[in-house]
C-alpha angles and dihedrals in degrees: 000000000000113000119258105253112242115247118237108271104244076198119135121253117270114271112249104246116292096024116136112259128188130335089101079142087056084046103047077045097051096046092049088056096064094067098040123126107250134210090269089042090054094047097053097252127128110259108252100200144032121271108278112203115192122210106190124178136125112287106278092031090114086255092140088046097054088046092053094043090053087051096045084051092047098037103102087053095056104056100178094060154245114289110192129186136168120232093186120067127197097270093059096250118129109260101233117261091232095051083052095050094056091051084054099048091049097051080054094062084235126143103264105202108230112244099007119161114245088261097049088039090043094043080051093053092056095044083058104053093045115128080004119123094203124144112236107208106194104185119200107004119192099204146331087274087074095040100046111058084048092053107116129239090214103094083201089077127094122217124204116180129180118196140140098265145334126343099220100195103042114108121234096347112168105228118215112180122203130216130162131321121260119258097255099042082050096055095050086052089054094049093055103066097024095039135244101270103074095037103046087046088052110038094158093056089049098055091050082051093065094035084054089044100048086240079277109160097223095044087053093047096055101048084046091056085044101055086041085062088047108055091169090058123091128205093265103057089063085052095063090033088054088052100045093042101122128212109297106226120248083013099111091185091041089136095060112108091236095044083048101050082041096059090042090055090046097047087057101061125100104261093250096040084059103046081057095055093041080050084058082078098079085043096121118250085003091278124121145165131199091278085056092051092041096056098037090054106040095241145115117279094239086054093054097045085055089056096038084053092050092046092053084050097055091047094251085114145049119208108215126229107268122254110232130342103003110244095026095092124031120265127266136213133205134211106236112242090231092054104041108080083051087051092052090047094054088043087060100041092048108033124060111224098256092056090046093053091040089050090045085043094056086044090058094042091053085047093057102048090048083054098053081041085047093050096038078066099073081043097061091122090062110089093212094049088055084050089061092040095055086049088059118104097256089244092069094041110108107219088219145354093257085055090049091051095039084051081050101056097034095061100027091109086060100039095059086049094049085052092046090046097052090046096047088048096060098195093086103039094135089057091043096050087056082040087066101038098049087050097050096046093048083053100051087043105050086033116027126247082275103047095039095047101104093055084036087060106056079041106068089033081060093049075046093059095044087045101055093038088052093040095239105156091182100063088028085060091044103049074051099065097036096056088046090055087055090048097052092043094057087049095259097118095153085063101052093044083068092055092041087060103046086043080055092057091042095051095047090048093054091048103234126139090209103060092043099051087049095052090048093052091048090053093051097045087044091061088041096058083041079056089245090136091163090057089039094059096037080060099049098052088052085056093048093052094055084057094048099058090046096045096247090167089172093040085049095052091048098044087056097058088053096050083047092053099047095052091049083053088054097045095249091135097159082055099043080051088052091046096044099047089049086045088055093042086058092045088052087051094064095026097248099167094184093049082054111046085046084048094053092044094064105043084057091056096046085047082065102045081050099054094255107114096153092059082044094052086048091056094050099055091044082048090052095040081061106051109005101175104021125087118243121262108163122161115331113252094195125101107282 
């Protein structure tokens, strides 16, 4: 009997890996529920609010792709843009509302305050996205309590929000749940990782391949990139492995069809190239980059770019979109969320402590190198500083200061989970304290103390949290002093009087002037910005003191200004006379012409407050004779 010859397949071609298949229903959904008249609509009541979606499903069920397939349909009616953020990390714990609300702001273009509280930061959100049209894609969220405070007021705005079931709370959310694909929406997923060949010679088997799978996206991926990596196998051979595949040990949802594709992808790979993808498991914020896998596995970067490339072949990770030029920066991979806590299990089950904490140690020394790389960059002038960069391995060397910003930038979301990580951890605090210092001082660099405050911010309150678990009353002090600047900056200056005096204590108990000095001068510019001018210059002069037993002829001359000022704003003229001409007679001690002509100036000015105008007359024209043409400058008088 002669074999029925096999008809041509009017299939479409196979879709190239990370293309949308299928849940053109959800979509059609989706996009219906937009325009649909709400509860408020419907009452006769303005909409308060913009439109929220839900997209709810199981983790792998192709929830988040759904969601950024919506948004890429939507995006040219939204103009001002889609803002996305994740509320889930990696480890499973809820990412806090006020850490995504920066992120947001800042997507927005829009000034974060440092060291805002989540209603300040989240008020700040919705004034922001007033008269705006943008699509908000909040990805994983845990519950209503981390959807609710970003909604915006701006009924303009569009909400999507993925998450593994109802947000009670959330008024008039449009709920969309996910299951698994359709078979043939399934199929065509398949094909397009393993190929068309096998599957469209095989139907049957593909079919018992979704059935085996649940139709669930990232289970099919997996087995596709599987079978992609097995080109002797046929599709029926994946469905018996996939049966027989028996309880993986330490894996408690082992017989669910992700946890087992999962386990069939990961038993294929060479030993060393898995232990490299189990280590992905430390990457921060689940993101990493060949530098990341280098350092975590031990390995050359070439190597590790190879397997980061494979991985991302056999579905066990997702290449982000690339930030800038493509091409400019190297790539990054994700771990994707349904597969991370599988990915834990196996590190723990694989990986003895010492080896995970060597492994996370390497990652943080290779961290911090690319940050003192990342900062030479803007040093490039300096001969010395070319001298260290030439030293460098090629692979950390930034071609140019734009490259070493744009890396910044790029990885920053990482970077500042890599610095949290390494704080909250406690058995590397000496790397995470140069972790956070490297990181602080790339920032102000490639941004500027203004721009860079917000990171700045979390930053010093990490070196805060090391310092006071390892009883180091310097940096404590310092993180301190550094967090109340930002305070007062920002006009909470309450606030920062409460950091300048515990800076004070710390200061006193590690023994060093100039701490000391700094946290009294911040006390007493502190009550002189509340208006407290008595307790400002009680301050100051406790301050002053402090110069005068070590010497300080420059301090001296500045911390009398000050006292000067803040008697002339409290009316103590004869006093502010007394500070000022003390303050001159330092300036003419270290020939400072601009502090005395300033403090010549003042006291003029005080001479005349006072009735003297002769003596004040006489100051103005000593004060001429010195700098005839130039404008006064003196010692500032402002908070240092």
């Amino acid at each position: 009997m002669r074999p029925r010859q096999q008809r041509p397949s009017r299939r479409r071609p196979a879709a190239p890996p990370g293309t949308f298949v299928g849940r053109q229903r959800e979509l059609k959904e989706l996009r219906a529920d937009i325009v649909r008249a709400g509860l408020d609509t419907l009452s006769g009541r303005k909409q308060p609010r913009g439109r929220v979606l839900l997209i709810a499903g199981r983790p792998g069920s192709g929830r988040t792709a759904l969601a950024e397939e919506l948004a890429r349909q939507l995006a040219a009616e939204y103009p001002d843009g889609v803002l996305r953020a994740r509320l889930t990390g990696p480890d499973g714990e809820p990412v806090p509302t006020e850490r995504t609300a920066r992120a947001l702001l800042a997507a927005l273009g829009a000034p974060v305050p440092a060291g805002a509280c989540e209603d300040e930061l989240t008020e700040a959100l919705r004034r922001a996205l007033d008269g705006r049209r943008a699509l908000l894609l909040l990805d994983d969220a845990a519950g209503a309590e981390q959807v609710d405070p970003l909604l915006p007021d701006e009924p303009e705005c569009l909400v999507v929000a993925v998450a593994r079931g109802p947000l009670t709370g959330v008024p008039d959310v449009r709920p969309c749940t996910l299951g698994g694909l359709d078979t043939a929406a399934a199929v065509e997923l398949l094909e397009s990782y393993a190929g068309p060949t096998r599957i469209t010679c095989d139907p049957a088997a593909a079919a018992a391949v979704v059935e085996e799978c649940g139709g669930q996206p990232a289970a099919l991926v997996l087995v596709g990139g599987w079978l992609a990596a097995q080109p002797k196998m046929s599709v029926v051979d994946v469905v018996n492995r996939l049966r027989e595949l028996p309880p993986a040990e330490g894996h408690e949802n082992a017989g669910h069809p992700l946890a087992r594709s999962f386990w069939l992808a990961y038993e294929a790979l060479p030993r060393p190239v898995a232990r490299t993808l189990h280590l992905l498991a430390l990457a921060p914020s689940g993101l990493a980059d060949a530098h990341t896998a280098s350092a975590l596995a031990g390995c050359a970067v070439s190597t590790a770019q190879g397997a980061l490339e494979d991985f991302t072949a056999r579905g066990l990770l997702r290449q982000e979109a690339p930030e800038g030029p493509e091409g400019v920066l190297p790539p990054q991979y994700r771990v994707p969320g349904c597969l991370a806590p599988l990915l834990g299990s196996l590190l723990h089950a694989q990986e003895r402590p010492a080896e995970i904490e060597l492994a996370r140690a390497r990652m943080l020394e290779r961290t911090v190198r690319q940050l003192h790389s990342c900062r030479a960059a803007t040093e490039r002038n300096d001969p010395a500083v070319r001298r260290r960069i030439e030293q460098l391995p090629r692979a950390l060397r930034f071609p140019s200061e734009r490259a070493a910003g744009q890396w910044l930038a790029a990885r920053l979301p990482a970077l500042l989970a890599a610095a949290r990580l390494a704080v909250e951890d406690g058995r590397l605090d000496t790397l995470a304290r140069r972790l956070v210092s490297a990181l602080t001082r790339a920032l102000t660099a490639h941004l500027g103390p203004e721009a860079a405050a917000p990171e700045l911010y979390g930053l010093h309150q990490l070196v805060l949290d090391v310092a006071r678990r390892c009883d180091m009353p310097l940096e404590k002090a310092a993180a301190l002093l550094n967090l109340g600047d930002l305070d007062a900056r920002a006009g909470r200056t309450q606030e920062a009087l409460e950091r300048y005096r515990d800076a004070l204590q710390a200061a006193r108990e590690s023994g060093d002037p100039y701490a000391t000095s700094r946290a009294l001068e911040s006390v007493a510019a502190a009550h002189q910005e509340l208006g407290d001018f008595q307790r400002a210059a009680d301050w100051y002069r406790r301050g002053l003191e402090l110069r005068l037993t070590r010497g300080e002829l420059a301090d001296e001359a500045r911390l009398y200004g000050r006292l000067g000022a803040v008697h002339g704003y409290a009316g103590q003229w004869q006093e502010a006379l007394r500070d000022w001409r003390a303050a001159g007679a330092a300036c003419r001690r270290l020939r400072d012409v601009p502090g005395q002509v300033r403090a010549l100036t003042e006291s003029a000015r005080l001479l005349e407050l006072l009735g003297d105008a002769p003596a004040a007359e006489r100051h103005r024209s000593a004060a001429a004779q010195l700098q005839p043409e130039a404008p006064a400058q003196g010692p500032d008088t402002r908070k240092g």
